[in-house]
NUKOL-757778 format. One line per 10 residues: their letters; for each residue y, z, x of C-alpha. Coordinates in Angstrom, 1 decimal, always signed. Layout:
% residues N
A = Y,Z,X ~ ...
//
This chain:
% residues 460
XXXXXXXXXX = +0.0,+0.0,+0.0 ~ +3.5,-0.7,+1.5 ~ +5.9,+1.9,+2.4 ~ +7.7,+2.4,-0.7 ~ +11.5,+0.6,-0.8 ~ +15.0,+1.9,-1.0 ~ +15.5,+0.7,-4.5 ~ +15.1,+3.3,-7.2 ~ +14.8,+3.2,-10.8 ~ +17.4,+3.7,-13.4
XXXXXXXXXX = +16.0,+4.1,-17.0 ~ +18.0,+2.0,-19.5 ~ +20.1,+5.3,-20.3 ~ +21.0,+5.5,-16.4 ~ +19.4,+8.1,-15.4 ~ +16.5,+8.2,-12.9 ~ +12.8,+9.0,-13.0 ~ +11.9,+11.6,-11.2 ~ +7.9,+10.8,-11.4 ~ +7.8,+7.0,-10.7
XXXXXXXXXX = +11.5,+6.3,-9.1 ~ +10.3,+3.0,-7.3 ~ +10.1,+0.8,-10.2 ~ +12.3,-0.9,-12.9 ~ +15.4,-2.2,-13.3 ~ +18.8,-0.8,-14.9 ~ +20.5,-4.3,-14.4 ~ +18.5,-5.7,-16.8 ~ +15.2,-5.7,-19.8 ~ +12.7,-8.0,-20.2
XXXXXXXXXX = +11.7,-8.6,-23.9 ~ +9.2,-11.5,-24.0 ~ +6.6,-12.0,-21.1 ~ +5.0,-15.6,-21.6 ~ +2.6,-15.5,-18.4 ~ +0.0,-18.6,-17.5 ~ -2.7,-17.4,-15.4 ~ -5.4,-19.9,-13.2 ~ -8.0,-17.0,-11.7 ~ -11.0,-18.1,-9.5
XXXXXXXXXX = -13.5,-15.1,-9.7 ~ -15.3,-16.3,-7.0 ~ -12.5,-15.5,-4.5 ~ -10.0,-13.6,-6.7 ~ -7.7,-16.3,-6.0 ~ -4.9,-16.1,-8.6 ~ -1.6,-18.9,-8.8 ~ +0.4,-18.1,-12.2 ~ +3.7,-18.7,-13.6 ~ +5.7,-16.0,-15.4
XXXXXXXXXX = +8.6,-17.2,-17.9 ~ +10.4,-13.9,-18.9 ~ +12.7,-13.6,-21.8 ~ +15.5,-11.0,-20.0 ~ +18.2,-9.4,-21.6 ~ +21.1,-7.6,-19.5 ~ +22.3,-4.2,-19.5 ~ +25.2,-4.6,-17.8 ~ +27.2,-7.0,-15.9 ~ +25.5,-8.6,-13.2
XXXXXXXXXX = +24.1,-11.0,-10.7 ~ +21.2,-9.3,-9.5 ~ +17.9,-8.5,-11.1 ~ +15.2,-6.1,-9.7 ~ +11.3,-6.6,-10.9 ~ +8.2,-4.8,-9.7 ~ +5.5,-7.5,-8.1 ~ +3.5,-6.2,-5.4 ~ +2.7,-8.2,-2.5 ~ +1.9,-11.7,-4.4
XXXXXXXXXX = +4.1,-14.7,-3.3 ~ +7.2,-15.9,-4.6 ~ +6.9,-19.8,-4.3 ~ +9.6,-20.4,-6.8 ~ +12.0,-18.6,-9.0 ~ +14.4,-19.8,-11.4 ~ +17.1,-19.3,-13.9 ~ +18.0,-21.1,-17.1 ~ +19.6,-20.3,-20.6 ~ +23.0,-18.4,-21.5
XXXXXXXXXX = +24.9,-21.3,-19.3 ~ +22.8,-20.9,-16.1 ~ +20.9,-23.5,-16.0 ~ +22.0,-27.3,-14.7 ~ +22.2,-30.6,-15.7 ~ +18.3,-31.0,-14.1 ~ +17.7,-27.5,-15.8 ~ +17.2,-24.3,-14.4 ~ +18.6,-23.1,-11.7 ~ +16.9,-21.8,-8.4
XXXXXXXXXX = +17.5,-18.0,-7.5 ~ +17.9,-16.2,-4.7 ~ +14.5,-14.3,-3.5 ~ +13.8,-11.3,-1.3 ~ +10.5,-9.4,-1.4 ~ +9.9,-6.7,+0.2 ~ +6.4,-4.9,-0.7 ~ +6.8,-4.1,-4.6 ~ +10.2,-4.9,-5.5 ~ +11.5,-8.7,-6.3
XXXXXXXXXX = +15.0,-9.0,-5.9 ~ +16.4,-12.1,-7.9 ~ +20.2,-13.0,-7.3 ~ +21.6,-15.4,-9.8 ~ +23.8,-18.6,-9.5 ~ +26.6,-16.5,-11.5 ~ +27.0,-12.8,-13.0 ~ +25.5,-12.4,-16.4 ~ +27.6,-10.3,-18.8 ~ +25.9,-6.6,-20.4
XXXXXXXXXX = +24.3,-8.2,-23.7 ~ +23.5,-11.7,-22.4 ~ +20.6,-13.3,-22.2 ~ +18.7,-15.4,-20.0 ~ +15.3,-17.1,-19.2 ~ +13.7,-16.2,-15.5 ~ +10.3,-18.5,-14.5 ~ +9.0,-17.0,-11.5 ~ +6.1,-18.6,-10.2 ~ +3.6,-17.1,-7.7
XXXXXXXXXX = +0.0,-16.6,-6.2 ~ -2.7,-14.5,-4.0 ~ -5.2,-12.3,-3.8 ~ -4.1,-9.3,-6.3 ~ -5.3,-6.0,-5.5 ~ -5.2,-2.5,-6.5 ~ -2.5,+0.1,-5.3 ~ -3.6,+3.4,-4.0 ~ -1.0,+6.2,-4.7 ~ -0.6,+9.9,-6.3
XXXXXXXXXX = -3.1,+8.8,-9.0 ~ -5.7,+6.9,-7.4 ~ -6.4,+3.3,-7.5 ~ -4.6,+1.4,-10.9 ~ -3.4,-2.2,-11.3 ~ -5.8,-5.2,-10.5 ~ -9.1,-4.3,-9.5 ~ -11.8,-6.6,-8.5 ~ -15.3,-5.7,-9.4 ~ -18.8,-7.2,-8.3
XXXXXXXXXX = -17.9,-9.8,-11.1 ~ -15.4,-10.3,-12.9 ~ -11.8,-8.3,-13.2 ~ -11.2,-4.7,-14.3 ~ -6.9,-3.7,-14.6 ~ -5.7,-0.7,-15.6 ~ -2.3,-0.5,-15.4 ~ -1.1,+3.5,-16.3 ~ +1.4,+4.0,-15.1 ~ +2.5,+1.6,-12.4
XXXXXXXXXX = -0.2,-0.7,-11.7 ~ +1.2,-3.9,-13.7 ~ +3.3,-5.4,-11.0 ~ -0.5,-6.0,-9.0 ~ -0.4,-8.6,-11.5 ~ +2.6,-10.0,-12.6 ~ +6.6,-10.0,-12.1 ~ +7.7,-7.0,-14.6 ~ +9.9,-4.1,-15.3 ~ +7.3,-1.6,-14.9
XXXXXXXXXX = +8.4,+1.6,-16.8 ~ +7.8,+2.6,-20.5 ~ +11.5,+3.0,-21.5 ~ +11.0,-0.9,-21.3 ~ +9.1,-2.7,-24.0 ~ +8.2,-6.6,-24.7 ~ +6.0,-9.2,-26.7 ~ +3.6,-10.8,-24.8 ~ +1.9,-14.7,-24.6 ~ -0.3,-14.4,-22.0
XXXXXXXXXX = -2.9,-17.9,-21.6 ~ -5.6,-17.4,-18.9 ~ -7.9,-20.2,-17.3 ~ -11.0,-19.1,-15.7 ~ -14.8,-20.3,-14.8 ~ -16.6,-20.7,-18.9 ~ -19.0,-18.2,-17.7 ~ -17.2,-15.7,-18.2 ~ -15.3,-13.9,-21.5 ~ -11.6,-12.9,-21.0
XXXXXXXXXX = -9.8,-9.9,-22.8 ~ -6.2,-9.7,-23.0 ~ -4.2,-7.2,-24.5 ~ -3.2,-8.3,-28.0 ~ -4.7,-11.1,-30.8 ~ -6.9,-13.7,-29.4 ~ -5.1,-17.2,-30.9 ~ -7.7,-19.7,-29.1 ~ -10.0,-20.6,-27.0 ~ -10.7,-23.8,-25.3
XXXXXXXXXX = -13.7,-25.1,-22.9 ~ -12.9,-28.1,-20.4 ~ -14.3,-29.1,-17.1 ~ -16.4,-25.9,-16.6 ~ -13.1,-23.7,-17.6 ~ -12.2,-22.1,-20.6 ~ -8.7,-21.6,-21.3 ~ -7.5,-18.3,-23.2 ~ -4.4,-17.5,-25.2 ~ -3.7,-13.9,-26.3
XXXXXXXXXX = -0.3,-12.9,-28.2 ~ +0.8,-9.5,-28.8 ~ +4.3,-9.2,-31.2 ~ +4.5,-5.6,-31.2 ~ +6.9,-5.1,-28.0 ~ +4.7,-2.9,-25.5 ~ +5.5,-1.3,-21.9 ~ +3.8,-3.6,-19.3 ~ +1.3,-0.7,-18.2 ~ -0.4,-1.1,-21.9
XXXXXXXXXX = -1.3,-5.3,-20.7 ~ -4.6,-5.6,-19.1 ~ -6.7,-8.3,-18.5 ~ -10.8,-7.8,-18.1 ~ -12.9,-10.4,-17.2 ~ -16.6,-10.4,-16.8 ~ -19.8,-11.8,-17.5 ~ -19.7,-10.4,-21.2 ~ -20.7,-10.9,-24.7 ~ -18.5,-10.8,-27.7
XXXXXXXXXX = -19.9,-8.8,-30.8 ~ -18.2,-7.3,-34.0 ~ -18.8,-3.3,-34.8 ~ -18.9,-2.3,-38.2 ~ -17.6,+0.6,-40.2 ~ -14.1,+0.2,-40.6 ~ -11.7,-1.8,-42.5 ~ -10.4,-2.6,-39.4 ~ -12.0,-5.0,-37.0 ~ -13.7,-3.7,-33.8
XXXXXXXXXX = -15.2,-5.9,-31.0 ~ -17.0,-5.1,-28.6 ~ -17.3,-6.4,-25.4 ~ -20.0,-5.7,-22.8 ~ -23.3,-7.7,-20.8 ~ -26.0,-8.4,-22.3 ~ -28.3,-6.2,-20.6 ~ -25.3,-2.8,-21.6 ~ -25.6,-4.4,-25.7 ~ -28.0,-1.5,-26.7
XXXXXXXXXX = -27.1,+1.1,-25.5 ~ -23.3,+0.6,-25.8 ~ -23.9,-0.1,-29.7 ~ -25.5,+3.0,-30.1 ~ -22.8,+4.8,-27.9 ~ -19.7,+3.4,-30.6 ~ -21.7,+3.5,-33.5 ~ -19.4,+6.1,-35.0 ~ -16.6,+4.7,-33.9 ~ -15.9,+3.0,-37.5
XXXXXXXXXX = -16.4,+6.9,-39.0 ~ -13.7,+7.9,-36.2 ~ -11.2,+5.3,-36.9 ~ -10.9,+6.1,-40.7 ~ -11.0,+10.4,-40.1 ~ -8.0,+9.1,-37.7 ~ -6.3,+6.9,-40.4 ~ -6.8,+10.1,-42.8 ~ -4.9,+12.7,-40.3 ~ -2.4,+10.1,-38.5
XXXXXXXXXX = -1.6,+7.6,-40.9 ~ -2.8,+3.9,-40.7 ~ -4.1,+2.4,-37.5 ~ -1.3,+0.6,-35.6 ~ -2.9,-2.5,-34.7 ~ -4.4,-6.2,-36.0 ~ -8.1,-4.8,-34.7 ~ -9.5,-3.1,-31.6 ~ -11.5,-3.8,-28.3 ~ -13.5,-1.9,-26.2
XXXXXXXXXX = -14.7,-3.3,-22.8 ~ -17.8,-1.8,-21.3 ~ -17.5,-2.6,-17.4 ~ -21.0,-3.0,-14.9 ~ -19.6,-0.5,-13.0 ~ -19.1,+3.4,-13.3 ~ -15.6,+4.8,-13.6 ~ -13.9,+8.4,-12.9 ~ -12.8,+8.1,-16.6 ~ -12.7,+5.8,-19.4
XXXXXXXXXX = -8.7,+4.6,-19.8 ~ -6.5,+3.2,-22.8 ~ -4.6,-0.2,-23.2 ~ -3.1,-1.9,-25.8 ~ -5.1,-2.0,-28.9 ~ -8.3,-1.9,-26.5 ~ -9.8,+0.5,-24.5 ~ -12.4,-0.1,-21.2 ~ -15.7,+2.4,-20.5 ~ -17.5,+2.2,-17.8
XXXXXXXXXX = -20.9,+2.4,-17.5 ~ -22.4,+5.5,-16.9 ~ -19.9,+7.0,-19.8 ~ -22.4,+5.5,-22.3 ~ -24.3,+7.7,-24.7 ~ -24.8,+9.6,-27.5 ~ -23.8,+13.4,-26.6 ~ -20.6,+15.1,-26.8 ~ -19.6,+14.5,-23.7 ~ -19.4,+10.7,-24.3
XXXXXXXXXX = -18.3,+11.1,-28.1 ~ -15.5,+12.7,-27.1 ~ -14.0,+10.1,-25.0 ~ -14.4,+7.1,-27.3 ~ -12.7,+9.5,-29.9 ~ -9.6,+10.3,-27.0 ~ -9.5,+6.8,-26.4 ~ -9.6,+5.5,-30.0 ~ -6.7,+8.2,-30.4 ~ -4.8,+6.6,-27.8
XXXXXXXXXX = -3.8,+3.6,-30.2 ~ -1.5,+6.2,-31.9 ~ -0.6,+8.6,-29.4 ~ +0.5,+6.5,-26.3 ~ +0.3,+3.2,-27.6 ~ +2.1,+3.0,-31.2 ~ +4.2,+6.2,-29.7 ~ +5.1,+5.1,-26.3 ~ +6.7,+7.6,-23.9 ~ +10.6,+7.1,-22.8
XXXXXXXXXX = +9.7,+9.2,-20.0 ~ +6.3,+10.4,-17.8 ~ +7.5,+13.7,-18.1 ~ +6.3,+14.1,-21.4 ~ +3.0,+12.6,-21.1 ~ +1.5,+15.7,-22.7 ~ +2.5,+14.0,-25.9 ~ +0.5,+11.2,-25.1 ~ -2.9,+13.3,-23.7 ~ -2.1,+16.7,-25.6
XXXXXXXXXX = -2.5,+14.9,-28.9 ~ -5.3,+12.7,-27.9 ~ -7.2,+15.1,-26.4 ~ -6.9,+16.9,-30.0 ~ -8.2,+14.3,-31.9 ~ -11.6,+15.0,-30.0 ~ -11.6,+18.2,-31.9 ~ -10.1,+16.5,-35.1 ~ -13.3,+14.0,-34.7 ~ -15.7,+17.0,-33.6
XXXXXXXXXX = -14.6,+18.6,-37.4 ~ -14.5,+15.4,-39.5 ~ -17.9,+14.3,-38.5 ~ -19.2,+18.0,-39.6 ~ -19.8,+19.5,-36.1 ~ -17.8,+22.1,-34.6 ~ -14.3,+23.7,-36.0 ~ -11.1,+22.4,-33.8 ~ -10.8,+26.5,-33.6 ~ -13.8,+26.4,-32.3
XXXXXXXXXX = -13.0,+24.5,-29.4 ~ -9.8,+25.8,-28.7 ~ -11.0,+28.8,-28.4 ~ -13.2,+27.5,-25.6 ~ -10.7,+25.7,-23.8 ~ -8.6,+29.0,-23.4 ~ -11.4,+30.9,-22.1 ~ -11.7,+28.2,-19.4 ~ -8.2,+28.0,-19.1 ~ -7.9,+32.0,-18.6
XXXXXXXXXX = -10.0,+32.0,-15.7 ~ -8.1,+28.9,-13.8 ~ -4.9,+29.2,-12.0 ~ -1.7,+29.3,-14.2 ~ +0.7,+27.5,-11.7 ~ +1.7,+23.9,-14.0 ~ +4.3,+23.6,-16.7 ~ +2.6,+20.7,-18.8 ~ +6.2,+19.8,-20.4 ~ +7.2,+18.7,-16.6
XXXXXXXXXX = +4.0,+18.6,-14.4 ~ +5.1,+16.7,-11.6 ~ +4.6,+13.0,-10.3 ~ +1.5,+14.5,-8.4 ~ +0.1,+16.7,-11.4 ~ +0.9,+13.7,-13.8 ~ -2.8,+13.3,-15.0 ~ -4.1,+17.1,-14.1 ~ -6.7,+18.3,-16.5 ~ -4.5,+20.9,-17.9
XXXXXXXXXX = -2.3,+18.6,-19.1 ~ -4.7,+17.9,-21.5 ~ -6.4,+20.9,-22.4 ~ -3.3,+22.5,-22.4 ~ -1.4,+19.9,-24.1 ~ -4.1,+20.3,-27.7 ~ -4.3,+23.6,-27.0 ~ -0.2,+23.0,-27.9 ~ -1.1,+21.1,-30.8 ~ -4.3,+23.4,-32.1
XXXXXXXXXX = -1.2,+26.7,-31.9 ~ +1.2,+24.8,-33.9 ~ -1.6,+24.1,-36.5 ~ -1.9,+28.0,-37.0 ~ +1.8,+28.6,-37.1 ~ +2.6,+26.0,-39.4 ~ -0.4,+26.3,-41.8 ~ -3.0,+23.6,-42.7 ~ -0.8,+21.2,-45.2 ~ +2.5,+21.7,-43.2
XXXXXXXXXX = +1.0,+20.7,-39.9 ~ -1.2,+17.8,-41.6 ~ +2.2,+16.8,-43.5 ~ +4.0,+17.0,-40.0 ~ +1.7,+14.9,-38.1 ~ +1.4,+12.0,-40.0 ~ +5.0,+12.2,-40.2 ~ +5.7,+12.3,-37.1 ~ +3.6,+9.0,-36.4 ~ +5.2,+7.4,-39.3
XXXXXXXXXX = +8.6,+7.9,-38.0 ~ +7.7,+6.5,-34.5 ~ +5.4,+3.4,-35.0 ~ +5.9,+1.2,-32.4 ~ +9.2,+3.6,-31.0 ~ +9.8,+5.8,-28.3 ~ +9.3,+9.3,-28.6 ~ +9.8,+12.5,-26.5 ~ +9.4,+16.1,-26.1 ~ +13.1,+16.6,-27.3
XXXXXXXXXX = +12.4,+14.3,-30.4 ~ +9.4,+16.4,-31.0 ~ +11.2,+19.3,-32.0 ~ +13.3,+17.7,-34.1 ~ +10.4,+16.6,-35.7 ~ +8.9,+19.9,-36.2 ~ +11.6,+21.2,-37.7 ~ +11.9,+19.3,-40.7 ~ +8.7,+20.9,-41.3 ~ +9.9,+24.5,-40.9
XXXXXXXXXX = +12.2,+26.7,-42.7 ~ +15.5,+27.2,-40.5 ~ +14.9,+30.9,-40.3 ~ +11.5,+29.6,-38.3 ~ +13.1,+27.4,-36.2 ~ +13.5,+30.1,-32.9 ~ +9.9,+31.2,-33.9 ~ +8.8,+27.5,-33.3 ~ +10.5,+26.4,-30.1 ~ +9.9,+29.4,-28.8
XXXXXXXXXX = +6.0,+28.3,-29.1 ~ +6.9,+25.3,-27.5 ~ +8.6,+26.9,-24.5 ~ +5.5,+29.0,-23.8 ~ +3.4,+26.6,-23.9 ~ +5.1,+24.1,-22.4 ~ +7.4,+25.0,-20.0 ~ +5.7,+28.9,-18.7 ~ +2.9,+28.5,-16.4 ~ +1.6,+31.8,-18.0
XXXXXXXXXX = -1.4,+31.3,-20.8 ~ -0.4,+32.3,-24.2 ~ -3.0,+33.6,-26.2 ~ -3.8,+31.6,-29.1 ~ -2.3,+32.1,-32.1 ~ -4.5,+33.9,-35.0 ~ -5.6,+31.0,-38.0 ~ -3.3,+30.7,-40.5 ~ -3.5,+32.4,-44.3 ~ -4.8,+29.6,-45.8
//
């Protein structure tokens, strides 16, 4: 990975990001991402164009992206007056490890928009950083990327933070032996000369570390069990045992829909890889296992529930800020123990209570409302964080909290949301004279490294 640049990150608001300060742009957004990919599996050879739909924020001539060590071979500029009489108009390019630094012909004024085509190729690989390896990952065959929360520029030009939101076209051409998922709706498919060529739209605007692409030597096949459509995607010889391991997954979806309101999406995905992996992990409207987190117990169940949850919490509800990622994993981690009482197994009381017995006898050292860039994914963020949402469930009341979560999901489809918001939120749920009571809750749990003991249940 190369030593990190001088450039640092201003979020749209101006103000910087503390956890991931090397990436983004305030000069500038990007709302549409129209990206044609040519990928040779053979020798993870990529050459792709990227035409980006860009808005600016405030006057000027100089745009930062994130794109990590693929080359530049051209970059342009048209619409808004920028382009020429022969059309767009070639930029000025340095590239210095991850950042892209694009000067214009002329300054563009705050509100104007404009049409960058980058075009570039290599060998894309993974970066290895505070939270392992993310982005662009090659595996025996095929392609695994997971991009939370920095890993998209492995793969394309972007504004990689999630205060920064886009639709997506993304075409990919690749060998016909292989199938190809792409964040969003599959619109076609098309077989020529031993390729197939791919086209995947997604028109609700998500932050560039929800796109992913997998490819592999997979089979497509529907799952049943919801009103919403589920495919999965897996080798033949996984088909089995990775039907049996998402068999509920159609009960799951609709207990979600029940608590959170309706599912987000057009449909969802899951991608069984050939290969194990620390931990399953989210994207948009799919989600990718790995192999050995197949099966049938509690352990596994519990992660294709977390996952599913993901399309609300994460994914409809996107983060403005990493500091408040317990919002995103807090209330995922929850609906494990939403799931584990829906499908008639344990209480959600019963599994808090054994999450603060494990978390008693751990070190109390992290705040999980501002963990750190290191701490970012620690496991007591998300114990922690439903043990948040399991003690507001108490204090609120059964109805009330119900009421106040699907609320809450309601109000932020496809938005932004943060810890601040969040208490907003609650309140609106709450008599005034509770409103101390509540963030008072909030600021033990969130922002004191002690334990607090869990709250008694509720009269019912």
């Amino acid at each position: 990975m190369s030593a990190a640049p001088v450039h640092r990150y201003l979020g749209a608001d101006g103000a910087r990001d503390p956890y991931t300060p090397f990436v983004g742009c305030c000069a500038a957004t990007v709302e549409h991402y129209d990206l044609d990919l040519d990928y040779d599996v053979e020798d993870n050879g990529l050459e792709a164009r990227a035409v980006l739909t860009c808005r600016a924020l405030r006057d000027t001539d100089r745009i930062e992206l994130d794109l990590t060590e693929l080359a530049v071979t051209d970059a342009r500029v048209g619409g808004g007056g920028l382009g020429g009489l022969l059309g767009p108009r070639k930029v000025g390019v340095q590239h210095r490890g991850s950042r892209l630094v694009l000067t214009l012909p002329r300054p563009v004024a705050a509100g104007e928009s404009f049409v960058l085509t980058v075009a570039y190729e290599g060998y894309p690989e993974s970066l290895d950083g505070p939270w392992g390896e993310i982005g662009w990952a090659e595996l025996d065959d095929g392609v695994l990327v997971a991009g939370q929360p920095t890993g998209s520029s492995t793969w394309f030009p972007c504004v990689d933070h999630p205060s920064h939101r886009a639709t997506y076209r993304v075409s990919v051409h690749a060998d016909a032996d292989y199938e190809v998922v792409v964040h969003g709706e599959l619109e076609s498919v098309a077989e020529r000369d031993g390729e197939r060529h791919w086209v995947y739209t997604s028109r609700v605007p998500l932050p560039p570390y929800l796109a992913t692409v997998q490819i592999g030597p997979y089979r497509r096949s529907e799952l049943t069990g919801s009103r919403v459509p589920q495919y999965l995607v897996c080798s033949k010889k996984r088909q089995k045992k990775a039907e049996k391991t998402f068999a509920e997954q159609g009960r799951m979806l609709e207990a979600f829909t029940e608590w959170f309101g309706p599912y987000p999406f057009p449909s969802y995905t899951v991608v069984v890889v050939d290969e194990s992996l620390e931990d399953p992990f989210e994207c948009f409207a799919c989600s990718v296992f790995g192999k050995n987190q197949l099966g049938t117990d509690w352990e596994e169940q519990r992660l294709v529930a977390h996952e599913l949850a993901h399309q609300w919490f994460g994914n409809s509800l996107v983060l403005a800020s990493w500091q408040d990622i317990w919002l995103n994993e807090g209330f995922a981690s929850y609906a494990e123990w939403v799931w584990s009482e829906a499908s008639g197994d344990k209480p959600a009381r019963w599994h808090a209570e054994k999450a603060h017995r494990t978390l008693s006898r751990m070190r109390q050292d992290l705040l999980i409302g501002d963990p750190g860039q290191v701490r970012l994914f620690d496991d007591v963020v998300y114990v922690r964080g439903a043990l948040t949402v399991h003690a507001l469930r108490e204090a609120l009341g059964e109805e009330a909290f119900r009421g106040m979560l699907r609320g809450w999901v309601a109000a932020h489809r496809d938005g932004w949301v943060s810890t601040a918001g969040f208490r907003e939120h609650l309140r609106s749920w709450a008599p005034p004279q509770r409103w101390a009571e509540l963030d008072g809750l909030l600021d033990a749990w969130l922002l004191r490294p002690e334990l607090p003991a869990l709250p008694a249940p509720a009269r019912r």
